[in-house]
C-alpha positions, -999 to 999 in steps of 0.1 A, spaced: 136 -340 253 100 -334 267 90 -298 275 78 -312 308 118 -328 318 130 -294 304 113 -266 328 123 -292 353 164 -284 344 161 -255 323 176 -220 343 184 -208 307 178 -220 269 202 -211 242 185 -211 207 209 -206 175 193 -182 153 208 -165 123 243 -176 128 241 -161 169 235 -178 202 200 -162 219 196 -166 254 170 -166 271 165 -168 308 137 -193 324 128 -225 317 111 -240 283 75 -229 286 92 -193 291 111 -196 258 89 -214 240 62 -180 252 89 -156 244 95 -169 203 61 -172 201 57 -210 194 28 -228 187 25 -264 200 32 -280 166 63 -256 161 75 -267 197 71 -309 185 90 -300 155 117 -278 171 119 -311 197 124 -337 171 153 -315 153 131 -302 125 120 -262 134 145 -236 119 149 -199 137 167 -185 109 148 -155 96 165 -142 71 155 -175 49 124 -173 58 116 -130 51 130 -139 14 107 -166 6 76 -151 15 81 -118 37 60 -128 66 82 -114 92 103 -131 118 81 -160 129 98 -195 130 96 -218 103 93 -256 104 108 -272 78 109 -309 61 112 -334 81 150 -348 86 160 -383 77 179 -397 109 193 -381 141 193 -343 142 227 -329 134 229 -293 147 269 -276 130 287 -245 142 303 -225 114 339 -221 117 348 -193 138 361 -165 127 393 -142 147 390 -129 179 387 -91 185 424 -79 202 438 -113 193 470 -108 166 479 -148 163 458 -179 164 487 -197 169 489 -189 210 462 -200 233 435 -177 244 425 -196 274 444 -218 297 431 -238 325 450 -255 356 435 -277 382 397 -271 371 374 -293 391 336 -297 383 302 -313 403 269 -305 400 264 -295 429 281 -307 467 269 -340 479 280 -355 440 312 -370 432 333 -349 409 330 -358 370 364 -335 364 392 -332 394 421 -312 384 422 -313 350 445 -289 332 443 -275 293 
């Protein structure tokens, strides 16, 4: 996406760094001003190829937290989740955790729904 189409949507960014979810609140340019990103850091991050992990990047060379931008990727960006790990308070993973019943969901109003009463 463009930085431009992003502060347009953007309330809140979520950035995955070191195996966490960051948030930050505010659109793109605030996030990108927040990590500290250069312009050519913010093209790579866009086309799939900046990394926020710092603990890779303090072992190599020691220079702190700062993003690195690494190789460029071969094809679409592929962004993995590792597998999650147990819940705090939960004993079994064998019973649900969440349940939902009749769950609707629009943007906003004046839309159509995308999801009426859906139950899970």
């Amino acid at each position: 996406h463009e930085p431009k189409f992003l502060n347009k949507i953007c309330t809140h960014v979520v950035a995955y760094v070191d195996k966490k979810l960051e948030y930050t609140e505010g659109n793109f340019d605030i996030f990108a001003q927040k990590k500290g990103l250069s312009r050519e850091q913010i093209d790579a991050m866009l086309s799939g190829n900046l990394s926020f992990d710092t603990k890779n990047g303090e072992e190599e060379d020691g220079e702190g937290d700062a993003p690195k931008v690494s190789a460029p990727v071969t094809g679409p960006p592929k962004l993995t989740f590792p597998i999650p790990g147990s819940m705090e308070g939960v004993k079994t993973g064998s019973k649900s955790v969440l349940e939902v019943k009749h769950v609707s969901f629009r943007y906003s109003k004046d839309k159509e729904y995308l999801l009426q009463d859906c139950s899970g």
